[in-house]
C-alpha positions as MATLAB code, in Angstrom:
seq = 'XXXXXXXXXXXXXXXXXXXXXXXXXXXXXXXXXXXXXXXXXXXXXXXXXXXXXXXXXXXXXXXXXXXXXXXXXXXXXXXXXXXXXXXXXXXXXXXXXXXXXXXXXXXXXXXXXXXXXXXXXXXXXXXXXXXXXXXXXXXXXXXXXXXXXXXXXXXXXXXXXXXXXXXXXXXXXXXXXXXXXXXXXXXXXXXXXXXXXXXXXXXXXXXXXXXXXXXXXXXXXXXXXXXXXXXXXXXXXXX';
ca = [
    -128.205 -166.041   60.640;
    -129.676 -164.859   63.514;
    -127.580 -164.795   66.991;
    -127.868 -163.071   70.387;
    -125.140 -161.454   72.753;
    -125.844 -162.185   76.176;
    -124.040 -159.681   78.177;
    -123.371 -161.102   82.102;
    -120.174 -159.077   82.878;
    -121.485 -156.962   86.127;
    -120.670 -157.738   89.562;
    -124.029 -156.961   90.530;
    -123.050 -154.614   93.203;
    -126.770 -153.347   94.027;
    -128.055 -157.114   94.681;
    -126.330 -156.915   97.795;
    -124.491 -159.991   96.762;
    -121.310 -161.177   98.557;
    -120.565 -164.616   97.020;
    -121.662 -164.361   93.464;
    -122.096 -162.140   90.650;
    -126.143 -161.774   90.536;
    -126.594 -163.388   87.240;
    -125.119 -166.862   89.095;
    -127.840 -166.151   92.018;
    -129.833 -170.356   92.139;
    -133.680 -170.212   91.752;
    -134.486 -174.158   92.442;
    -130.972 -175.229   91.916;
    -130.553 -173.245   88.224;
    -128.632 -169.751   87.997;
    -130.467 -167.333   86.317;
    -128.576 -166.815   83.223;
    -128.969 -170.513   82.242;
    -132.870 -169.318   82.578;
    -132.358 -166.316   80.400;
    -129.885 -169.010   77.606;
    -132.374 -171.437   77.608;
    -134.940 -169.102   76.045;
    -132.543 -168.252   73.240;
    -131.338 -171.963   73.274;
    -134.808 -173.562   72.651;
    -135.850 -170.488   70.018;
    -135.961 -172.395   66.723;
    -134.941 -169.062   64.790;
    -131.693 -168.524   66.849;
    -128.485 -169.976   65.136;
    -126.161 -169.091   67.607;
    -125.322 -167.595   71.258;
    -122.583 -165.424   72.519;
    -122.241 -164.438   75.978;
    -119.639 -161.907   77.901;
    -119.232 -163.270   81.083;
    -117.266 -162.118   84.462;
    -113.909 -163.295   83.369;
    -113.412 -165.234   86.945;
    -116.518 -166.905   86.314;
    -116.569 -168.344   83.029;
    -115.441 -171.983   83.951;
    -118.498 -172.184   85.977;
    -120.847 -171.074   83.295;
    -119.160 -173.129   81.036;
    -119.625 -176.327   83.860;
    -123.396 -174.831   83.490;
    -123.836 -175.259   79.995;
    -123.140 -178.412   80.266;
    -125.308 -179.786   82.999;
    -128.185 -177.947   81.651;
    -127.735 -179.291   78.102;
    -127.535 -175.265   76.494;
    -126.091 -176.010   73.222;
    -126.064 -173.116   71.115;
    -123.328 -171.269   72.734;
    -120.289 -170.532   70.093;
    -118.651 -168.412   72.014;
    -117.843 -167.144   75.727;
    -115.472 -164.037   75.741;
    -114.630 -161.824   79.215;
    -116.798 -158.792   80.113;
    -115.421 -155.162   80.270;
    -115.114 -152.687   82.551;
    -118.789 -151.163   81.719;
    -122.156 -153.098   79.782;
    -121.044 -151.045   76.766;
    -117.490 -152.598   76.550;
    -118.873 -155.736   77.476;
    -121.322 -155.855   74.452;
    -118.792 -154.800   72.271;
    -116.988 -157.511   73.212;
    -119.402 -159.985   72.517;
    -121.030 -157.825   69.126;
    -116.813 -158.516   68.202;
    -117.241 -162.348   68.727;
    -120.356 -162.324   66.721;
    -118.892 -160.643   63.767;
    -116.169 -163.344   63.904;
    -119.013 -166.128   62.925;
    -121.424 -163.855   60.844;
    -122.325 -164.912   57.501;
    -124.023 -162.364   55.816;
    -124.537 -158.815   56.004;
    -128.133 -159.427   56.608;
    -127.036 -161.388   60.129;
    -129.703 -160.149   62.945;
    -128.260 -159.767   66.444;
    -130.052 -159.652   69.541;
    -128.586 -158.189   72.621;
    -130.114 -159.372   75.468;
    -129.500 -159.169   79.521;
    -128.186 -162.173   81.097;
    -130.511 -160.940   84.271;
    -133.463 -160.605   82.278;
    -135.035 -163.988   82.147;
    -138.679 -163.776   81.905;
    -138.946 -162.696   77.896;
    -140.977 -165.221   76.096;
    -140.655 -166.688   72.992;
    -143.322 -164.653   70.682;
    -140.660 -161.433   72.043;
    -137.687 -163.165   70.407;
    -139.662 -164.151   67.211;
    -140.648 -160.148   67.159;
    -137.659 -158.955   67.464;
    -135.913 -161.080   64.287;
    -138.661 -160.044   61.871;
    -139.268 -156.588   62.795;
    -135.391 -155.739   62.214;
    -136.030 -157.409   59.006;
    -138.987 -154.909   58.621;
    -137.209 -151.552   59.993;
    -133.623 -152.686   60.580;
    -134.007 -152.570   64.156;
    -135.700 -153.456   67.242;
    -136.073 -152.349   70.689;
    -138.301 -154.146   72.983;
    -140.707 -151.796   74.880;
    -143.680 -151.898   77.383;
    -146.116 -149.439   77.945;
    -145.061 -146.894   81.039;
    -147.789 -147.003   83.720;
    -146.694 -144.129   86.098;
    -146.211 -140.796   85.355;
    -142.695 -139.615   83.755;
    -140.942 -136.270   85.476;
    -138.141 -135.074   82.751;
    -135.723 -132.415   84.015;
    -134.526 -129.677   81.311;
    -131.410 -127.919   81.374;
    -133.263 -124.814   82.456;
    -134.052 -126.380   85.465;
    -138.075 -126.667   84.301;
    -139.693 -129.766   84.306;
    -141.565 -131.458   81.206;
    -143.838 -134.190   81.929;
    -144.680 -136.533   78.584;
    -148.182 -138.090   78.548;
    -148.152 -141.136   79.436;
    -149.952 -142.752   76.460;
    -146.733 -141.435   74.597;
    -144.096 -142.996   76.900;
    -142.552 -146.271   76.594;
    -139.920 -147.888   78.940;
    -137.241 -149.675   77.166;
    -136.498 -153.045   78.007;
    -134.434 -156.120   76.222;
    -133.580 -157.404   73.331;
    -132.618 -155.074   71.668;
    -132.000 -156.008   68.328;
    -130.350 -155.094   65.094;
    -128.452 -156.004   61.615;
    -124.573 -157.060   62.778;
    -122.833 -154.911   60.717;
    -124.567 -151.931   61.735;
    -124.796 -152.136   65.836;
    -121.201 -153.298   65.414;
    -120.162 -150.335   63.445;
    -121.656 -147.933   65.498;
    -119.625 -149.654   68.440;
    -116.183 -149.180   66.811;
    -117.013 -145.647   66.100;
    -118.381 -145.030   69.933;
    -114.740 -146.476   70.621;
    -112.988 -144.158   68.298;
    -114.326 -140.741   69.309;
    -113.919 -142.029   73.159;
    -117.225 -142.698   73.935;
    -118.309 -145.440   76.778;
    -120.968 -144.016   78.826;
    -123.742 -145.301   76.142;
    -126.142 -146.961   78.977;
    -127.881 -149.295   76.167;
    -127.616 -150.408   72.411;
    -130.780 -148.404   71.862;
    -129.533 -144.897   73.083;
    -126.084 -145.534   70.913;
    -128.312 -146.005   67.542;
    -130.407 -142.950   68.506;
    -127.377 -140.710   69.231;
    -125.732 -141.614   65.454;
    -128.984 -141.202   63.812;
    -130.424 -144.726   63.352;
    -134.478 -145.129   63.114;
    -135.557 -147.294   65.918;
    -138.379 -149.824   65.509;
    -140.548 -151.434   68.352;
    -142.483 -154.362   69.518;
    -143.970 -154.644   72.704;
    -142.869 -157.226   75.359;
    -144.373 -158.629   78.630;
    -144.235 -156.975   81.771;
    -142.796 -158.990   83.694;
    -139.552 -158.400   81.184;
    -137.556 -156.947   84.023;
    -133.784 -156.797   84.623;
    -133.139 -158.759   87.923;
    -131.226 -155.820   89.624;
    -132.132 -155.859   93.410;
    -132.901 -158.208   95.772;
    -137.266 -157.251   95.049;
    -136.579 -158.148   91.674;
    -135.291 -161.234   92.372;
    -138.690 -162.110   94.489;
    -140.341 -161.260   91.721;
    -138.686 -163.392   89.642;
    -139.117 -166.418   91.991;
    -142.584 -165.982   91.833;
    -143.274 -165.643   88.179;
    -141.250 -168.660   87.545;
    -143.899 -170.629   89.506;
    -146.742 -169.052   88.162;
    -145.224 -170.383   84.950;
    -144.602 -173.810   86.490;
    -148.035 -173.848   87.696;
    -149.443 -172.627   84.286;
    -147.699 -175.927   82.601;
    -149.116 -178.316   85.360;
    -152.391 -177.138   85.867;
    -153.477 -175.301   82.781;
    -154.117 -171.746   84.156;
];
């Protein structure tokens, strides 16, 4: 079985945002986390969907699932108080419906709608090939790491990668490495990926599109505007 965890639990405070949580922001009359489901929705490899959602709004994604015909939701639980809590939340719910040791989960942002299909296929077979997956793309400016010294170490930049979403795993591990983050007090993991590395998981990689970003600030949101219709245009014209 292969499912995702759509985590949508932020406020969205940098968007700017006064009426809605940003992941309920309308491009042509659609929020964008019915964008980012119906990727997962229409993937023929994808069994099942979980999402943590702002607990206020989950009625109105729930009216949204409907109207846009999103079918392979099993399950919407609350968000928590950080992404971490909220993904454990939803990893939870997914362990209530796994099947198999062997289930694949991908995490995914609810604000990060402009993945493509070949990244989702990826992601499933390459955790079946290293037991996990983190979606990358290349870096293309210069990275500046501070040291606790106070020097400065700058990687090449053929070496770096910026990590993006999915990120994807076995169930039973991510989810284990969760309840043990919990036990020893831990919260402040900022992704999936940075929680495997710190308990000693290998991490495996595919490469994504660029345009795979996290819909953050009101730019991003332009950006995403415009890539939709160059995808629109791409279907209607051929180009």
């Amino acid at each position: 079985m292969n499912l995702a965890v759509i985590f949508a639990g932020g406020s969205g405070s940098r968007m700017h945002t006064k009426s809605r949580p940003k992941q309920f922001l309308e491009y042509n009359g659609k929020p964008i986390i019915i964008y980012t489901l119906e990727l997962f929705d229409n993937h023929p490899m994808i069994d099942g969907i979980i999402v943590a959602c702002v607990k206020d709004w989950i009625p109105f994604l729930e009216k949204m699932l409907k109207k846009f015909e999103i079918n392979k939701v099993r399950r919407i639980v609350p968000g928590g108080d950080t992404g971490q809590d909220s993904i454990f939340k939803g990893l939870s719910a997914a362990g209530e419906i796994s099947e198999s040791d062997k289930d694949v989960v991908l995490i995914h942002d609810g604000v990060r709608p402009l993945i493509t299909e070949q990244t989702i296929t990826d992601n499933i077979n390459k955790v079946h090939e290293e037991g996990s997956c983190i979606t990358c793309v290349p870096a293309t400016e210069t990275f500046i790491v501070n040291q606790p010294d106070g020097s400065l170490e700058i990687p090449t930049r053929a070496d770096s990668l910026i990590a993006r979403a999915p990120q994807s795993f076995y169930l039973k591990d991510i989810l284990s490495m969760h309840k043990r983050a919990r036990l020893e007090g831990r919260h402040d993991f900022i992704d999936s990926c940075s929680m495997m590395h710190h308990y000693g998981y290998k991490l495996g990689k595919v490469i994504g599109p660029m345009e795979n970003i996290k819909i953050t600030t009101p730019t991003d949101y332009f950006v995403f505007k415009a890539m939709v219709e160059v995808h629109e245009n791409q279907q209607i014209f051929g180009f």
